[in-house]
N, C-alpha and C positions, 0 to 999 in steps of 0.2 A: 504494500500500500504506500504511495510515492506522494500522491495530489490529492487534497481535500478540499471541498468547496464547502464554505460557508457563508449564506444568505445572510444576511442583519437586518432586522425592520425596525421600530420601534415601539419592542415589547422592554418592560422592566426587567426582563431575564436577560436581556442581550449581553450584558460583560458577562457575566457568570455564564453564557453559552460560549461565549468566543473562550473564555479559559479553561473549559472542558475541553474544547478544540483544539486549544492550543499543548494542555498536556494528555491528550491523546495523541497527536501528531508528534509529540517528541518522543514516545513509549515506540513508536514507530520508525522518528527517522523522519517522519514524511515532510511534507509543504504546504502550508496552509494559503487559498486563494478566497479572504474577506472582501466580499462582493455586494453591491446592494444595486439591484435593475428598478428604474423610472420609467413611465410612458410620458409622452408629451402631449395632450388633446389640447388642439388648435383652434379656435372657429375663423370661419369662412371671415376673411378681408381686415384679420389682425395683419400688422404690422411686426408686433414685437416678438424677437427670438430671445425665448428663456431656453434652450438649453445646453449654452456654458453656464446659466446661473442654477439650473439643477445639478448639471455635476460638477462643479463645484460646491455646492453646499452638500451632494452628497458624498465626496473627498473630503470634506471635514469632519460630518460629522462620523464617518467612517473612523478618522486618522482618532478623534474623540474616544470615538470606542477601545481601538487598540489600547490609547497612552495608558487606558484604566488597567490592564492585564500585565504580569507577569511573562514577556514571552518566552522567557526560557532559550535563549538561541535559536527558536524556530525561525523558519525560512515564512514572517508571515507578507505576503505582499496584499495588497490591496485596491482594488479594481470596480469602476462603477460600468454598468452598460446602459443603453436607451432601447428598452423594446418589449412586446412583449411578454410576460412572465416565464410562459412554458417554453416559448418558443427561443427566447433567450438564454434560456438555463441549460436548453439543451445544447444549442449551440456554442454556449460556453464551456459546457464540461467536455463537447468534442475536440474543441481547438485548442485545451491545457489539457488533455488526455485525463481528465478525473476519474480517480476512483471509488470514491465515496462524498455521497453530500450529506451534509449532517445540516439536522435540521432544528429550531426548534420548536414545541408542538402549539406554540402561541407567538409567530414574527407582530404584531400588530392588535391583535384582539384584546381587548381588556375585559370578557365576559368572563367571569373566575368559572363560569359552570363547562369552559370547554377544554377539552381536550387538547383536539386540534382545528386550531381556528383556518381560516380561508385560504391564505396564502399557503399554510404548511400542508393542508389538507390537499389542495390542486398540484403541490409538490409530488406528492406520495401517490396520489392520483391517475395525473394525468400527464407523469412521465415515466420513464421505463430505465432512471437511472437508479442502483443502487443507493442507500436509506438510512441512517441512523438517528431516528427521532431520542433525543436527550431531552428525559423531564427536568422540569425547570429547577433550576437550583442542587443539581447533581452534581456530586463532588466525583471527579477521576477514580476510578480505581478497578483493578484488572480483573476481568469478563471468565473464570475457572469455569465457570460452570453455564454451558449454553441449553436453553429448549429450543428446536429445529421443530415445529408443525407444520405439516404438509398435510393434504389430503390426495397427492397422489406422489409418487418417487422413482416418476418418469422424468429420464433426464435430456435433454433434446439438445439445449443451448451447451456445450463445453466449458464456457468460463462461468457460468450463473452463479456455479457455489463459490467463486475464488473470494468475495470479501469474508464469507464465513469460515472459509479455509485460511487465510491470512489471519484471522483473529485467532481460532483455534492455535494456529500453531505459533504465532507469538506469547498467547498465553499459555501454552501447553493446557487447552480445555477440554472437559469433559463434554463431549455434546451429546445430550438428550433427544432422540428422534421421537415426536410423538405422530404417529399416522392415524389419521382421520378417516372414520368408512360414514359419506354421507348420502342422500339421496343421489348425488349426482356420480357415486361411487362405477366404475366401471373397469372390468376385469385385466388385472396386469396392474393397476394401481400402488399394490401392493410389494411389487417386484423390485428389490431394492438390488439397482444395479454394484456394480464394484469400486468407482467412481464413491457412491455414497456411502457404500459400507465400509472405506477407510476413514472415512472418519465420524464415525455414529457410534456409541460406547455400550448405550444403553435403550433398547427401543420400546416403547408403548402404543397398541392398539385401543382405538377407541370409536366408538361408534355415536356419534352428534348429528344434529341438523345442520350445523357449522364448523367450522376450524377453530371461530371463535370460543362457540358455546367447548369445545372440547379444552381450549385452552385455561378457560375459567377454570374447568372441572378441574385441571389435572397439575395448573401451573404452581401452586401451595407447595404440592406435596415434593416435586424437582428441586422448587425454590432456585429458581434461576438467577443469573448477574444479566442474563442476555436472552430475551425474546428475538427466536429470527424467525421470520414467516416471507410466503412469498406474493408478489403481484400475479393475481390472477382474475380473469372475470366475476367466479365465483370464490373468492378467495377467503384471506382470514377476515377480513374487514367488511364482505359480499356488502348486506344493503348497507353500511356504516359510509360506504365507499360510493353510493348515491349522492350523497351531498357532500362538498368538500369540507363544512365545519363537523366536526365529531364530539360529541358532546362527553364530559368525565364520564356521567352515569350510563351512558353505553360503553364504555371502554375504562374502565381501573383500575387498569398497569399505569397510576400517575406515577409509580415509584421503580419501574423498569426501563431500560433502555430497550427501543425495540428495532433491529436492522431489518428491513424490507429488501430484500433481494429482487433483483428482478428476475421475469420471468420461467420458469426452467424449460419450459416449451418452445 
């Protein structure tokens, strides 16, 4: 894990997310790219160009956020873009080669009942890069013991699992495979290639309506440092993943970190 992108909005977690970021990136080695993307909407027969005075003002208060953290000798550089959100984010993590965006689960919302608010929710959404939602106010500290929920362990894409495999093996972790049998279960599911079975310690079958609902069930008794699941249509998040804000009382891991893989199909 070499490049890390980190969004900032202005939520009151933002320093304390960037120094999770910052010493997570050092536990690795990696680079950290603090980024915050603006749109411009114009109306018909203005005159006036504001956007050097948005990025500018968003290079300050960017440069703001850093002065407050500890960087530890990381490599943190700092970058605004103009466009919009998804379509930016994507195109930013292709052209600095990212490999993880770490997110946090409120950039901007101030409603205490959410999860994940708008911005972080259309991250996790309605793109296909790998995911590290860090609940607010989490302090660093190393990932030994992972839960891997899938509801299938068919593996199509070659690199899908590599952020979960780079974490495992810098922490030397134990990862918990939990497999999910649900309505939408279909034969061979189950078939856990070679690929996955190097690195799965301990596996659990369960049978739910959800990934979610199995994950409730079963996540206590693992006691995990690291929720991993992955982006699928019907996935861990199915209806939560309708609308981009996710509210706490649907989801209750405020005190887990959870990485989002993308797709393994």
């Amino acid at each position: 894990m070499k490049n890390i992108l980190v969004p900032v909005g202005s939520s009151k977690n933002a320093v304390s997310h960037l120094q999770y970021a910052v010493d997570f990136a050092k536990s690795f080695g990696a680079k950290i790219y603090v980024v915050q993307i603006y749109n411009v909407y114009t109306k018909a027969g203005t005159m006036i160009k504001i956007d050097h005075i948005l990025e500018r003002e968003s290079l300050e208060f960017l440069k703001s956020h850093v002065a407050k953290i500890d960087t530890k000798g990381v490599d943190v550089r700092i970058k605004t873009f103009k466009g919009k959100l998804i379509d930016t984010i994507e195109l930013v993590c292709k052209s600095l080669d990212i490999d993880l965006i770490m997110i946090e689960p409120r950039t901007n919302s101030i409603r205490e009942e959410v999860y994940l608010g708008k911005t972080s929710g259309k991250i996790i959404k309605q793109t296909n890069i790998p995911a590290l939602i860090v609940p607010e106010g989490f302090k660093y500290k190393p990932m030994s013991n992972i839960l891997l929920a899938i509801k299938s362990a068919i593996i199509k894409k070659g690199n899908s699992l590599d952020p979960l495999l780079d974490i495992k093996t810098h922490f030397k972790s134990v990862v918990n495979l939990l497999l999910v049998k649900t309505p939408y279960h279909n034969e061979g599911d189950f078939e856990i290639d070679d690929q996955l079975s190097a690195i799965i310690t301990n596996t659990t079958f369960s049978e739910n309506a959800t990934t979610f609902q199995a994950v409730l069930e079963h996540y206590k008794d693992i006691n995990p440092d690291l929720l991993c699941v992955v982006r699928r249509k019907r996935g861990f998040f199915n209806k939560l993943w309708e609308k981009n804000t996710i509210l706490k009382k649907d989801f209750q891991s405020t005190t887990l970190p959870v990485l989002v893989l993308s797709g393994l199909k």
